[in-house]
N, C-alpha and C positions, 0 to 999 in steps of 0.2 A: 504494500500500500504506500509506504513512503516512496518507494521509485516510482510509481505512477504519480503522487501529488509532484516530484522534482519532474520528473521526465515533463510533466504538462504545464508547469510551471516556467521551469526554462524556454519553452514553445512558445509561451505569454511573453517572458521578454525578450524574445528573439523577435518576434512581431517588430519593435521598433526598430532592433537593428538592420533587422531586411530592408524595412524602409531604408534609409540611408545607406546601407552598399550592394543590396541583394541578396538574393538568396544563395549563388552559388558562394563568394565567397563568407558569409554567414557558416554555412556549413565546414568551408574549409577552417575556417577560424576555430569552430568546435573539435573539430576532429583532430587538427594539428595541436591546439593549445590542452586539449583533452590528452592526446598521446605522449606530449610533456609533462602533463601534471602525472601522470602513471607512469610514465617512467623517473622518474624522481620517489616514487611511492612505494612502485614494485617494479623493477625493472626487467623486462623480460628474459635479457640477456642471462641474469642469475638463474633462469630455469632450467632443466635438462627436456630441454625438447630437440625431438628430432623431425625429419622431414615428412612426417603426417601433419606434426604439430603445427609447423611454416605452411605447410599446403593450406588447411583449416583457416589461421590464420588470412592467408591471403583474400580465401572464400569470403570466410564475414566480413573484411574490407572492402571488399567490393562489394557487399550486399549493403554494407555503412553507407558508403560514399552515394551510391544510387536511393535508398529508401530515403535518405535526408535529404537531401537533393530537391527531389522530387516533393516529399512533405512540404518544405521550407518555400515553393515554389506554390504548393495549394494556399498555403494560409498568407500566400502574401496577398491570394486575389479571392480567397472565402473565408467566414468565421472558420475560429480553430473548434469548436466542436465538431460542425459539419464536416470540416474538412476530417478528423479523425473516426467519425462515424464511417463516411464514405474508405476511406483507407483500412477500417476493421473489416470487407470483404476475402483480405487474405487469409489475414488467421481460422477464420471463419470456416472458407474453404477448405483450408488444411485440414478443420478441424472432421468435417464430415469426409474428408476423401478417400475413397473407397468404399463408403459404408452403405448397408443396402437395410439399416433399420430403417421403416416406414416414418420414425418418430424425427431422423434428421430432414425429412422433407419439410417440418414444420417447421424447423430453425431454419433452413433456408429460406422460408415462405414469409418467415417474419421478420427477417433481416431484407427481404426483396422489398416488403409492404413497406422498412421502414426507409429505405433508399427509394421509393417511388415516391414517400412524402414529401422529402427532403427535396427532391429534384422536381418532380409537380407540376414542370410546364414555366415556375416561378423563375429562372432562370437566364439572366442575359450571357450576351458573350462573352464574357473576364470572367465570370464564373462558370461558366461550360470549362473554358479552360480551365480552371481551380479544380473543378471536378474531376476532370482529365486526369491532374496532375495529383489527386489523392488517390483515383484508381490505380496509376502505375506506381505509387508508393505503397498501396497494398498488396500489389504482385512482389515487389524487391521486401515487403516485410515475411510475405510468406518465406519467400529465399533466404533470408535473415535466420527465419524460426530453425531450418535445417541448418544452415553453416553456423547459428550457436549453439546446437544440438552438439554438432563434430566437435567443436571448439570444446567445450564444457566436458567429452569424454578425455582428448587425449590432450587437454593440458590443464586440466582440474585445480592446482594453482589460482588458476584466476591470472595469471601474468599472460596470457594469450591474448586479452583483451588489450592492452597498450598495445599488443603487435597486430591484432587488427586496427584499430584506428591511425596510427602511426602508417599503416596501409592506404590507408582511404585518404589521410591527408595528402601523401603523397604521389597517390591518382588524382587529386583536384588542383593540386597545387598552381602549375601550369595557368590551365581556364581562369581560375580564380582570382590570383595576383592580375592578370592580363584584365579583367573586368573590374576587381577592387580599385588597383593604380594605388598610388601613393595615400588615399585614402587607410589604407589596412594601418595605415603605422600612426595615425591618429591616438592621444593616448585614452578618448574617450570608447573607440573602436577596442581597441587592444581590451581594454577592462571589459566593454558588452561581452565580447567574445570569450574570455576569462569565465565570465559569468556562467553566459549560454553552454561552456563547455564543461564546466563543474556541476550546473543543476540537472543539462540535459541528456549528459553523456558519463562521466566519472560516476556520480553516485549512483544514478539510477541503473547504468548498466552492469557496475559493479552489483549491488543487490541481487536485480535478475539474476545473473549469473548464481550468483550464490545460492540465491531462491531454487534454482532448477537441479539445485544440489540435494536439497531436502523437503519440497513441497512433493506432493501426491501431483500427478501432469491435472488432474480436475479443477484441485485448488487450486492450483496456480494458473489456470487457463479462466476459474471466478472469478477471483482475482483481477484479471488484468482486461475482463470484459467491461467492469464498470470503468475502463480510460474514456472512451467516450463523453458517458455522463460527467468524467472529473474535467476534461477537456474544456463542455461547455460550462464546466460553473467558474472555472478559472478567465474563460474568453468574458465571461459577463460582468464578474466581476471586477477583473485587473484591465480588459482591453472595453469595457464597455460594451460587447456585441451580444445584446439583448435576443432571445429567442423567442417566436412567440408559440405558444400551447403546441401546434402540430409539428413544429420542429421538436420541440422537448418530446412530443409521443413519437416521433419516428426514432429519436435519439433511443429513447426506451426499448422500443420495439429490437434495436439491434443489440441493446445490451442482455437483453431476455434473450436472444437465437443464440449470441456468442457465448453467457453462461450454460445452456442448453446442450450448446452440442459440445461445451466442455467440460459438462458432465457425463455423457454421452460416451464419450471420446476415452474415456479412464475403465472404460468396460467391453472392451474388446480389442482384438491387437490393434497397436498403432502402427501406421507408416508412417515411415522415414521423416523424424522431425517433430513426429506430432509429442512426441514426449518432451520439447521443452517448448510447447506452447506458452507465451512468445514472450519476450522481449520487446518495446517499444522502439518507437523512430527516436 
């Protein structure tokens, strides 16, 4: 619960820093100055990992660098609940995939109803885009929930995670600087990012991680369906983006399908991944 309150929290005041340099380099900010603060903490280098562990590694960096990305790109042009409602379609998926109980039809059916509300026809075009851009953040989240699955077996430590972000930094680097410019070295910039990367990325994924170590995959799949709902109380109240009645019932509707079929989900084999149901952007 505390990494979902930081993980959505950070999301709230990253909102402002997007505004001022964007989203690509926002995210590089987090991940670079995240994989500094963990490496000063825990440095990875101290671990005995071998070439599964760097393989793994690599995966969740790439799954980093795409699912924020892409997030930090929804909420620059929709509320941040909407936007995290729409992007809880991954986990979601994962969470039913393969399953041929008649009961997962209903979590799908009422995660469908509550993205039909959300979306409603209400929609212009900066938000079609946002929406877009919270769908392909829930595809790179489901890919996330498998490559911290790998991660979480064969470098249990916990020091794997600076070597994925430390990853993802220096796949955005590039793009990033080239768009921020001489802005990133602002010292108001440097502290946002400081910030965004200690609330959105150090603790909260530190947690996870840990969480997937000794939660049951159900609870910890309950657990992390009410983001949604903490998304939009934190959008209403720190960024002011009021919700009205049908948006909060669609918000609902998907956190009821996603606890559902993550109860579901803890009662029959899982594939690949579904057992560290998930990890946040």
């Amino acid at each position: 619960m505390l990494a979902a309150l930081s993980v959505q929290g950070g999301a709230g005041f990253a909102v402002g820093l997007i505004g001022r340099i964007g989203p690509l380099p926002t995210v590089w900010l987090r991940l670079a100055l995240g994989a500094l603060i963990l490496a000063v903490l825990r440095p990875a280098w101290r671990s005995v990992a071998g070439r599964q562990a760097w393989l793994a590694a690599l995966l969740l960096g790439l799954a980093l660098a795409a699912m924020n990305w892409s997030f930090y790109a929804a909420i620059d042009r929709i509320p941040l609940g909407v936007a995290v409602t729409f992007e809880f379609w991954g986990p979601l998926a994962l969470a039913v995939l393969g399953s041929r109980r008649p009961i997962d039809v209903l979590w799908v059916a009422l995660a469908g109803g509550g993205i039909f509300i959300l979306a409603g026809g209400r929609l212009n075009a900066d938000d079609v885009v946002g929406v877009a851009f919270a769908l392909l953040a829930g595809l790179f989240w489901a890919f996330y929930i498998v490559a911290g699955a790998r991660l979480s077996r064969v470098w249990p430590d916990g020091r794997g995670l600076g070597a994925a972000m430390l990853v993802g930094g220096v796949l955005l680097a590039v793009p990033a600087v080239a768009v921020g410019g001489s802005r990133l070295l602002e010292p108001y910039v440097l502290a946002a990012g400081a910030i965004v990367a200690i609330f959105s990325s150090v603790i909260p994924y530190t947690l996870e991680l840990a969480a997937l170590r000794h939660l049951p995959p159900p609870v910890f799949g309950v657990l992390m369906s009410l983001e949604p709902a903490i998304a939009a109380l934190v959008g209403a109240v720190f960024l002011g983006q009021l919700l009205d009645t049908a948006d909060v019932l669609a918000i609902g509707l998907v956190v009821v399908a996603s606890a559902g079929a993550s109860l579901r989900s803890g009662r029959r084999p899982a594939p690949l991944g579904e057992e560290a149901f998930p990890p946040m952007e």
